[in-house]
NUMIDO-390295 format. One record per residue (C-alpha): residue number from 1; residue in three letters; x, y, z. Coordinates in pm, 1 decimal, decimal comma. Example, Ala and Ser with C-alpha at 12.3 -4.5 7.8 and 13.67 -1.06 7.14 Angstrom:
BEGIN
<papa 1; "ALA"; <1230,0; -450,0; 780,0>>
<papa 2; "SER"; <1367,0; -106,0; 714,0>>
This chain:
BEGIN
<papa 1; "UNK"; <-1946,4; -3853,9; 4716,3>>
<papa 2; "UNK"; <-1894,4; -3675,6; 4384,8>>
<papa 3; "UNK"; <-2157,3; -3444,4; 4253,1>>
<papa 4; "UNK"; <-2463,5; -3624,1; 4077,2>>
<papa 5; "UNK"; <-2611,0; -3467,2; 3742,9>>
<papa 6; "UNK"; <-2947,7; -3368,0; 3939,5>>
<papa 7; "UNK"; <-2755,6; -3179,8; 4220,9>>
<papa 8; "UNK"; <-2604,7; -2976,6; 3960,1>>
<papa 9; "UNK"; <-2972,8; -2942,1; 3832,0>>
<papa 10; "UNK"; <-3135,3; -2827,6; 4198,7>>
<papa 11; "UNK"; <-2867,0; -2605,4; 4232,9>>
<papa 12; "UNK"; <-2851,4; -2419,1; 3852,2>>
<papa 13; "UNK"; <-2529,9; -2484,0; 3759,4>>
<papa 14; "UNK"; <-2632,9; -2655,3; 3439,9>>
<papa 15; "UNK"; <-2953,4; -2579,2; 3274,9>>
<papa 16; "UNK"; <-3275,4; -2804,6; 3217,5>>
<papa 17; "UNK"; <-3638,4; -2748,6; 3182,7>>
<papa 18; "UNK"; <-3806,6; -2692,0; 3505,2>>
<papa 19; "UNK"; <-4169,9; -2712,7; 3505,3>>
<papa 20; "UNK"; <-4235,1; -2742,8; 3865,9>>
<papa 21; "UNK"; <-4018,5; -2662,9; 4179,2>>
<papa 22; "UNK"; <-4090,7; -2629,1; 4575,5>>
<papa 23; "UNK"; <-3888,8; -2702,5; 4898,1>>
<papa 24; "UNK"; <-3830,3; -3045,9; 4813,5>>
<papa 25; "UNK"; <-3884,1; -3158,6; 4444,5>>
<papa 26; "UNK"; <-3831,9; -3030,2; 4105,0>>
<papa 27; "UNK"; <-3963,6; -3205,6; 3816,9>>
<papa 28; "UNK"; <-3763,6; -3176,9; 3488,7>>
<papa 29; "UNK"; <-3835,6; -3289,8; 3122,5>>
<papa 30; "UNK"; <-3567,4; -3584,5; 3071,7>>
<papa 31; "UNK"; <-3337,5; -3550,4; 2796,5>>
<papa 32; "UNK"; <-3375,4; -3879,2; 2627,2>>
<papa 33; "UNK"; <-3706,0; -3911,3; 2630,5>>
<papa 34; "UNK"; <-3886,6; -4270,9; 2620,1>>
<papa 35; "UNK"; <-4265,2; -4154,6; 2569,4>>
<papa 36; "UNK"; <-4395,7; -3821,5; 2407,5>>
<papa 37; "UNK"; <-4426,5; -3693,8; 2821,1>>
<papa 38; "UNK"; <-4128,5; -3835,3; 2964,1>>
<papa 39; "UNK"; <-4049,8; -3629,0; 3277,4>>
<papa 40; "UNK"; <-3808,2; -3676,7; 3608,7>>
<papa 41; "UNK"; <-3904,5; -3585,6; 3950,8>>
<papa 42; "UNK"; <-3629,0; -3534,9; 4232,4>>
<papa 43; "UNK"; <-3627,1; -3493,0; 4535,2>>
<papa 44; "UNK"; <-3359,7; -3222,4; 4645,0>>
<papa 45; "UNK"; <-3244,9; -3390,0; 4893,9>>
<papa 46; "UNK"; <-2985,5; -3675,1; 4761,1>>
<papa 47; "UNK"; <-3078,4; -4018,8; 4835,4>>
<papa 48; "UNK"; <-2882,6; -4239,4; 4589,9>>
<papa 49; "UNK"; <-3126,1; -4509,1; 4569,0>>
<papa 50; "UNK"; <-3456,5; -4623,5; 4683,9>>
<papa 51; "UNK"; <-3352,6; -4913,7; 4889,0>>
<papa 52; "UNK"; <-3148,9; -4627,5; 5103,2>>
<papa 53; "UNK"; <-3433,5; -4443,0; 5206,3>>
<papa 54; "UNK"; <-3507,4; -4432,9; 5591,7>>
<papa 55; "UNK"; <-3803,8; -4384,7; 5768,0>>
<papa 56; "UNK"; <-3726,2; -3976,1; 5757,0>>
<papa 57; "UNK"; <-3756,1; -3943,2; 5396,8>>
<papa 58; "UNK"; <-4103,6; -4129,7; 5422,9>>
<papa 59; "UNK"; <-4260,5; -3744,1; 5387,9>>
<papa 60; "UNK"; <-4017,1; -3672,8; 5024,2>>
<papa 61; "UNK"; <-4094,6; -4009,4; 4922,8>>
<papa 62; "UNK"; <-4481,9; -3943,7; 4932,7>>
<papa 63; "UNK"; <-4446,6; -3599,4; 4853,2>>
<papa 64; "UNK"; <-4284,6; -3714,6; 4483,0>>
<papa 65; "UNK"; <-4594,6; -3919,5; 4477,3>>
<papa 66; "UNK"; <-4807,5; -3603,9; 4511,3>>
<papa 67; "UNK"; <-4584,9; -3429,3; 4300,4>>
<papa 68; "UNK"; <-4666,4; -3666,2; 3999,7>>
<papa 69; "UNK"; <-5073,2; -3685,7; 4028,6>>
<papa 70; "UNK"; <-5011,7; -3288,3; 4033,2>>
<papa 71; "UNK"; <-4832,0; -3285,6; 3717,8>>
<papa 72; "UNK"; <-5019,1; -3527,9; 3536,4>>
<papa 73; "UNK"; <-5336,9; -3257,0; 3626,8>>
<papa 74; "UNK"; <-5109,9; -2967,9; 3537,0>>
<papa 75; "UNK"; <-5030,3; -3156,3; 3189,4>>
<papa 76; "UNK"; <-5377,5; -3270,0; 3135,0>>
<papa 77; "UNK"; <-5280,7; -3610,6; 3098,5>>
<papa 78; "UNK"; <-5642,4; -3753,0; 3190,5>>
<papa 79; "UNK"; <-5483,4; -3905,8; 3496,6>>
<papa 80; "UNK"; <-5287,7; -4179,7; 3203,6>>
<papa 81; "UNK"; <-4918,5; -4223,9; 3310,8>>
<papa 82; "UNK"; <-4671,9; -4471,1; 3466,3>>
<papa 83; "UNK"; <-4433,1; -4398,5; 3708,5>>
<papa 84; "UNK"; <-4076,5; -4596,2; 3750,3>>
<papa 85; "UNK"; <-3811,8; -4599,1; 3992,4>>
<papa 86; "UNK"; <-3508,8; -4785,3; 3894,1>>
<papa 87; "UNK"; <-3322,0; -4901,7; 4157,3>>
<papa 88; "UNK"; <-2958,9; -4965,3; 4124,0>>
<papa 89; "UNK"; <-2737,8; -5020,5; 3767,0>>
<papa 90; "UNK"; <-2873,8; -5354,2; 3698,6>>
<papa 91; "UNK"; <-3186,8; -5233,2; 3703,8>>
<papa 92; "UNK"; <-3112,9; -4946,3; 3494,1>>
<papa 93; "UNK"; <-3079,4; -4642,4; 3697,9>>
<papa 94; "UNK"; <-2738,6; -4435,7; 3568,9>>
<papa 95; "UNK"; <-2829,7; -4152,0; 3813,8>>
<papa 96; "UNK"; <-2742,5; -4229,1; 4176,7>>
<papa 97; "UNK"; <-2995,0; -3952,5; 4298,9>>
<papa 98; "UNK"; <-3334,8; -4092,4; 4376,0>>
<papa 99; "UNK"; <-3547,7; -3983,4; 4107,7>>
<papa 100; "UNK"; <-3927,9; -4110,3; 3954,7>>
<papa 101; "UNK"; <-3976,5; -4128,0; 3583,9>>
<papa 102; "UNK"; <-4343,3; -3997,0; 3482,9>>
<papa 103; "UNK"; <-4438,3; -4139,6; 3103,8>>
<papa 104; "UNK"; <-4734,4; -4068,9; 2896,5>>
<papa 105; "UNK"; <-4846,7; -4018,1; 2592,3>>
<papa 106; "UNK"; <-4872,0; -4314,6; 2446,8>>
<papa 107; "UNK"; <-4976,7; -4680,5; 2496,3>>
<papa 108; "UNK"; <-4717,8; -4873,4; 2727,9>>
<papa 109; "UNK"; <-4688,3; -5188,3; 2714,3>>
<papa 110; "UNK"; <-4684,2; -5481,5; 3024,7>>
<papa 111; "UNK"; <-4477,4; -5579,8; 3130,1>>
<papa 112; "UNK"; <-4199,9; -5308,2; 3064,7>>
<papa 113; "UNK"; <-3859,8; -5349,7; 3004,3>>
């Protein structure tokens, strides 16, 4: 399997704004954003989509989850944000690395998309 963006990410070879990292996530800010806080968290281990997660990555999967109440704390976003996994083209992802959008900032509307 070729190389995804976010590997490249995890592993430095092409720069983007880390503003948190530890054994198993980084969170970036996402280039195109969609909301005035638009950020990416990803887990550093690959796991092209959601629907291929096993029962091992149950610890990454709620650790992402943790991950994104910390930020929104760190960011002072008065606990105001959606998260959104896309799962598969259709459904928008482009990235084939398991990854959760955080977006605040403004009002977002139901449903999305």
């Amino acid at each position: 399997m070729p190389t995804t963006l976010f590997e490249k990410i995890i592993n430095k070879e092409i720069p983007a704004e880390i503003l948190y990292e530890d054994d198993i996530s980084i969170v970036i800010k996402d280039i195109n954003p969609q909301a005035p806080t638009h950020l990416l968290i990803i887990p550093k281990k690959v796991i092209p989509k959601l629907s291929d997660a096993n029962q091992e990555d149950q610890k990454i999967l709620g650790h992402l989850m943790l991950v994104a109440g910390k930020m929104s704390q760190q960011l002072k976003l008065d606990d105001t944000f959606r998260l959104i996994v896309n799962n598969g083209a259709k459904a928008g992802q482009s990235v084939f690395h398991l990854h959760l959008h955080l977006l605040s900032g403004r009002a977002l509307n139901w449903p999305p998309g």
